[in-house]
C-alpha positions as a Markdown table, in Angstrom:
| # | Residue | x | y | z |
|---|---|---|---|---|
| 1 | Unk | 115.5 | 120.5 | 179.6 |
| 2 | Unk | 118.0 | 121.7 | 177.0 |
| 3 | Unk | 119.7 | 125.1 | 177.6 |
| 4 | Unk | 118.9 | 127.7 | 175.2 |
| 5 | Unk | 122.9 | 128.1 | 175.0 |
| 6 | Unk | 123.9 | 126.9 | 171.2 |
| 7 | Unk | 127.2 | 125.7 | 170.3 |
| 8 | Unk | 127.1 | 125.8 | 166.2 |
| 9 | Unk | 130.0 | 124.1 | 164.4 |
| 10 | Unk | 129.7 | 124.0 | 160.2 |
| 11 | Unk | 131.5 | 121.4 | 157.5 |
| 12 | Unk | 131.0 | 124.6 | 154.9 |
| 13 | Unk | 131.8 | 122.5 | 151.9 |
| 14 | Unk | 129.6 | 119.2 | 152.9 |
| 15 | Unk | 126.7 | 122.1 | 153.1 |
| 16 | Unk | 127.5 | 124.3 | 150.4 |
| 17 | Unk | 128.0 | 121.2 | 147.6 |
| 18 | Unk | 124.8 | 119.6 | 149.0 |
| 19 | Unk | 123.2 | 122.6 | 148.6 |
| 20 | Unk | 124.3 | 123.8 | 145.3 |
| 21 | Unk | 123.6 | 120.0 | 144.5 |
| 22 | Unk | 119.5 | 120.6 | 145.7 |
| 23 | Unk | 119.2 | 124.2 | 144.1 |
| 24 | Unk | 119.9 | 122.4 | 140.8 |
| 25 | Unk | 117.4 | 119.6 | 141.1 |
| 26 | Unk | 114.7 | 122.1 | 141.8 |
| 27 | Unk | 115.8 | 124.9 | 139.0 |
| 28 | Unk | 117.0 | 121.5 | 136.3 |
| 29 | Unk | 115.9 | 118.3 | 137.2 |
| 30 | Unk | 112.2 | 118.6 | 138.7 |
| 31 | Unk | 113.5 | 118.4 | 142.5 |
| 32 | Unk | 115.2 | 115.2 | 141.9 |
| 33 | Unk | 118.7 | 115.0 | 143.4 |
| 34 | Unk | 121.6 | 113.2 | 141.0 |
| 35 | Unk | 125.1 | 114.8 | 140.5 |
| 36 | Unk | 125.0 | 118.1 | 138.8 |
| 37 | Unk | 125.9 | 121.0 | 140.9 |
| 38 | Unk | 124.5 | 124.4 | 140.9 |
| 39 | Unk | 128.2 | 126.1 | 140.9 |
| 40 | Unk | 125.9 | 129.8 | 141.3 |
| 41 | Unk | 124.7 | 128.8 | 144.8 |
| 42 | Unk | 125.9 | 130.8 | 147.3 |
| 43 | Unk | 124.2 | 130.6 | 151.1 |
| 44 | Unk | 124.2 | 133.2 | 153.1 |
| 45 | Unk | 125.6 | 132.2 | 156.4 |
| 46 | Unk | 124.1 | 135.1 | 158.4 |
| 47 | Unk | 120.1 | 133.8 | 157.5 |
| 48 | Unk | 121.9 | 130.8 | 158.6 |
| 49 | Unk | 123.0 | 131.8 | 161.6 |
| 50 | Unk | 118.9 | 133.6 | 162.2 |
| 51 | Unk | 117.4 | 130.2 | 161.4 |
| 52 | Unk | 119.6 | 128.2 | 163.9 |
| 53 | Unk | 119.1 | 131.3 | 166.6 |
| 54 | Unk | 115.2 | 131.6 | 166.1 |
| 55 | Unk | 114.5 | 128.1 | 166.7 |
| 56 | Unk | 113.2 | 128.9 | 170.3 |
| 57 | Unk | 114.8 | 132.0 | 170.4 |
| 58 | Unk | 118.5 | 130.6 | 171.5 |
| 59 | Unk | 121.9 | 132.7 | 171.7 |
| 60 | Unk | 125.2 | 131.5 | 170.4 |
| 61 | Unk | 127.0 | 129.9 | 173.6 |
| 62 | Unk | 130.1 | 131.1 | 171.7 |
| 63 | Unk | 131.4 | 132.4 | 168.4 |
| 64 | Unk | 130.2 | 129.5 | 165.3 |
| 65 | Unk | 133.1 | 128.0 | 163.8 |
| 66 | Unk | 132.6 | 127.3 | 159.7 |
| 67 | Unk | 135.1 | 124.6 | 158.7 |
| 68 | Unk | 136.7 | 124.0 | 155.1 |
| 69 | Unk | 139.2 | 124.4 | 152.6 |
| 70 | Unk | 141.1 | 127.1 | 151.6 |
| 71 | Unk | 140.3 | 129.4 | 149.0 |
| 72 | Unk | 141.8 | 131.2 | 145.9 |
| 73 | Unk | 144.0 | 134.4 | 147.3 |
| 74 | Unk | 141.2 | 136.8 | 145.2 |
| 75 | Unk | 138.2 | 135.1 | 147.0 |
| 76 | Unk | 136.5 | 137.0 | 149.5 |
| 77 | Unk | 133.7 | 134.9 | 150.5 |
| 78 | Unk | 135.8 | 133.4 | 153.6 |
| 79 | Unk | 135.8 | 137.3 | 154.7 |
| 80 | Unk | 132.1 | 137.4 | 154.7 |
| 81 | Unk | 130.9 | 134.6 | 156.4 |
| 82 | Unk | 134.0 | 136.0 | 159.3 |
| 83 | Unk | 132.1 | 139.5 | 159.0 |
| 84 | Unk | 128.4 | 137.1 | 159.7 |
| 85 | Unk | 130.1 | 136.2 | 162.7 |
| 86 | Unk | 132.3 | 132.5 | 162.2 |
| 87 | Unk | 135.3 | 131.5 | 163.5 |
| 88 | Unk | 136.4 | 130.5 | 160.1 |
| 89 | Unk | 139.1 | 127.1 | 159.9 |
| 90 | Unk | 140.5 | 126.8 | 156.6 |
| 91 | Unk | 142.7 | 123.9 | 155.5 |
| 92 | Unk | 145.2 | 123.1 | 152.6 |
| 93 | Unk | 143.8 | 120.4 | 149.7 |
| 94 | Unk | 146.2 | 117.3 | 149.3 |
| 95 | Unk | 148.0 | 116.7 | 145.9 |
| 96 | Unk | 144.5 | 115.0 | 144.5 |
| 97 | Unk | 142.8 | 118.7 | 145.5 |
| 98 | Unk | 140.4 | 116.7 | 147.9 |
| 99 | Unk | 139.9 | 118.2 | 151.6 |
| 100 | Unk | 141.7 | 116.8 | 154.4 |
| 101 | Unk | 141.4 | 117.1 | 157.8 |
| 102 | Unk | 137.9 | 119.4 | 157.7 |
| 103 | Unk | 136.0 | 116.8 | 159.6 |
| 104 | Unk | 138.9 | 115.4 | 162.0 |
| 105 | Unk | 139.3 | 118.9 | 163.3 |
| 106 | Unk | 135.8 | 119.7 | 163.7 |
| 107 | Unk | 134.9 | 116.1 | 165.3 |
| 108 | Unk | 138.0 | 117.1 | 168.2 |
| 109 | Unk | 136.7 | 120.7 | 168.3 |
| 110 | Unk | 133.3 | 119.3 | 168.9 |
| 111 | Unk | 134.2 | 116.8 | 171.7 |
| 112 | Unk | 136.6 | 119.4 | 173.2 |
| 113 | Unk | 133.6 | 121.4 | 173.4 |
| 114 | Unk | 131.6 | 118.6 | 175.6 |
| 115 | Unk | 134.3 | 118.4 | 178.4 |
| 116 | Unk | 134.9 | 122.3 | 178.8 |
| 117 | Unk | 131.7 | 123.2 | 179.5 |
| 118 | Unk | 129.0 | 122.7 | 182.2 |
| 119 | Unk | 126.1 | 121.6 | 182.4 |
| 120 | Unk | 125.7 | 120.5 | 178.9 |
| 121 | Unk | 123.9 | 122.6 | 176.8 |
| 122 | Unk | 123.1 | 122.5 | 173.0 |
| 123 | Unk | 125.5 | 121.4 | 169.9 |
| 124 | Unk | 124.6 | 122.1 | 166.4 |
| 125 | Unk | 126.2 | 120.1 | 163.9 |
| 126 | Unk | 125.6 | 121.5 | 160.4 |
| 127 | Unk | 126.8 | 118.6 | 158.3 |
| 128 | Unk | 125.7 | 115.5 | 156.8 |
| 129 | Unk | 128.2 | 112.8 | 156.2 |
| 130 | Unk | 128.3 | 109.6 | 158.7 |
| 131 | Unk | 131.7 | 110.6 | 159.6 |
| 132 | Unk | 130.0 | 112.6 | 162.8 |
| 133 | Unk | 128.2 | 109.7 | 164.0 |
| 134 | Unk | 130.4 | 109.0 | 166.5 |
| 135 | Unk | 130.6 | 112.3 | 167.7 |
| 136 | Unk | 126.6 | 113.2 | 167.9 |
| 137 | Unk | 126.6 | 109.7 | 169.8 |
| 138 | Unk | 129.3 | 111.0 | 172.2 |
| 139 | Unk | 127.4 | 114.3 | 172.8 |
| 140 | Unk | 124.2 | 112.4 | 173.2 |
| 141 | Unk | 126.1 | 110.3 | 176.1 |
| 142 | Unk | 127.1 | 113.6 | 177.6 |
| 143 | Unk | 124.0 | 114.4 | 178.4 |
| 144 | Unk | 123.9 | 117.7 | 175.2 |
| 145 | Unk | 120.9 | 118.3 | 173.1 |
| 146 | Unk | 121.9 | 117.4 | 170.0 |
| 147 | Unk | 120.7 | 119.1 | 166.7 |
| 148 | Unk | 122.2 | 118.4 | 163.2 |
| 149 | Unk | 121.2 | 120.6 | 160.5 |
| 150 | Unk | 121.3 | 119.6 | 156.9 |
| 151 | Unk | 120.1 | 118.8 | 153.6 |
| 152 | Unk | 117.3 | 115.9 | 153.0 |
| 153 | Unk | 119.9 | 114.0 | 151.8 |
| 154 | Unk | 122.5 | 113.8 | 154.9 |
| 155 | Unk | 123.1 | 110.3 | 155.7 |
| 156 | Unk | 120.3 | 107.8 | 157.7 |
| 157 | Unk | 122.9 | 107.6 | 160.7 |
| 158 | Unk | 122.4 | 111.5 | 160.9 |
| 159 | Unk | 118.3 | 111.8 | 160.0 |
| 160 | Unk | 118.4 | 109.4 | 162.9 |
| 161 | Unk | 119.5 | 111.6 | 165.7 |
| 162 | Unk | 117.6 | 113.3 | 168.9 |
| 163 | Unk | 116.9 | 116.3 | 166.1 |
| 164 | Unk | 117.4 | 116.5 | 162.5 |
| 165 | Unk | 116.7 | 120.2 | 160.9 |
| 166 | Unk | 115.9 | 119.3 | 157.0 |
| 167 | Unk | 117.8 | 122.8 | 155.6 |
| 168 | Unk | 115.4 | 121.7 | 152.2 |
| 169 | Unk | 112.7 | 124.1 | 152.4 |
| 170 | Unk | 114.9 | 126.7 | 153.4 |
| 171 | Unk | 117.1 | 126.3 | 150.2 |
| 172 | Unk | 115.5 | 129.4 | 148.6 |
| 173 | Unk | 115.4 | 131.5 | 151.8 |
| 174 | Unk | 119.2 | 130.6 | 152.2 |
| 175 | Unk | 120.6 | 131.6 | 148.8 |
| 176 | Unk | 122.6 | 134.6 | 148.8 |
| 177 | Unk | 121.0 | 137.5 | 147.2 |
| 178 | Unk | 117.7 | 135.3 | 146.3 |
| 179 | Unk | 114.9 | 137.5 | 147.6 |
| 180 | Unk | 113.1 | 135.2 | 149.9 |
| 181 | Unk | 112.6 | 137.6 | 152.9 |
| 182 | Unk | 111.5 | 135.5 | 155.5 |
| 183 | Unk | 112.3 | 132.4 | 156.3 |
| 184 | Unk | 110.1 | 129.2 | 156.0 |
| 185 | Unk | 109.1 | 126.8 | 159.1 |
| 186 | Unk | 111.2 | 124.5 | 159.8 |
């Protein structure tokens, strides 16, 4: 049986635009996904962090690590999701402002993670692109529970794992300042 011990790592800006991409489909598009994005979506990483602790009531192994690219100097978002409790990684966009090196870093940090500590306990993976197949499948060899948390529209490869948490009917519950109270079952 799984430890109740929770390692949490988070791709912030593979959640955040897949988000932002859902919340307009439901407000614009009658629920269906295409490429607008809500640019007013903001999750609040702390309801985040209750959901992924209330699920059986678990504890954080260690302090979450949130993973992506570096802000404007005037932006303080990257201070609150530190004050909710995240490690917080931030790396430089190339010359062609895309994000580099967000998902190499958490991949290693992730399979550090699986050789440091005994027994194996629990990793949750909040992101949804194939590029962390390998790496679920490496934790899944290792004996971890495995848990990747993420929109309904992460890739197959990642539905397809020991557990996938659909973050969908949370969307409301998770936006920043949105009113939902309580959170839905998921």
């Amino acid at each position: 049986m799984a430890s109740q011990n929770v390692h949490l790592f988070v791709d912030n800006s593979n959640v955040k635009i897949e988000g932002g991409r859902l919340s307009y489909a439901k407000r614009f598009n009658g629920g269906r996904r295409n490429v607008q994005i809500d640019d007013t979506y903001e999750l609040d990483w702390g309801k985040f962090l209750h959901l992924v602790k209330s699920r059986g009531n678990r504890v954080l192994a260690q302090v979450p690590v949130l993973y992506g690219s570096r802000p404007p100097p005037d932006d303080t978002v990257w201070q609150e999701i530190r004050n909710e409790g995240f490690d917080v990684k931030v790396f430089d966009r190339n010359i062609r402002d895309k994000e580099k090196g967000v998902d190499m870093e958490m991949g290693m940090d992730v399979v550090e993670r699986l050789f440091e500590v005994r027994p194996p306990e629990t990793i949750v993976i909040a992101a949804g692109d194939a590029d962390f197949k390998g790496v679920v499948d490496r934790a899944v060899t290792k004996l971890w529970a495995v848990e990747v948390w993420f929109w309904g529209n992460a890739a197959v490869d990642m539905q397809n794992v020991p557990t996938f948490v659909n973050l969908d009917p949370a969307i409301d519950y998770l936006r920043k300042g949105g009113g939902v109270l309580f959170p839905p079952a998921i």
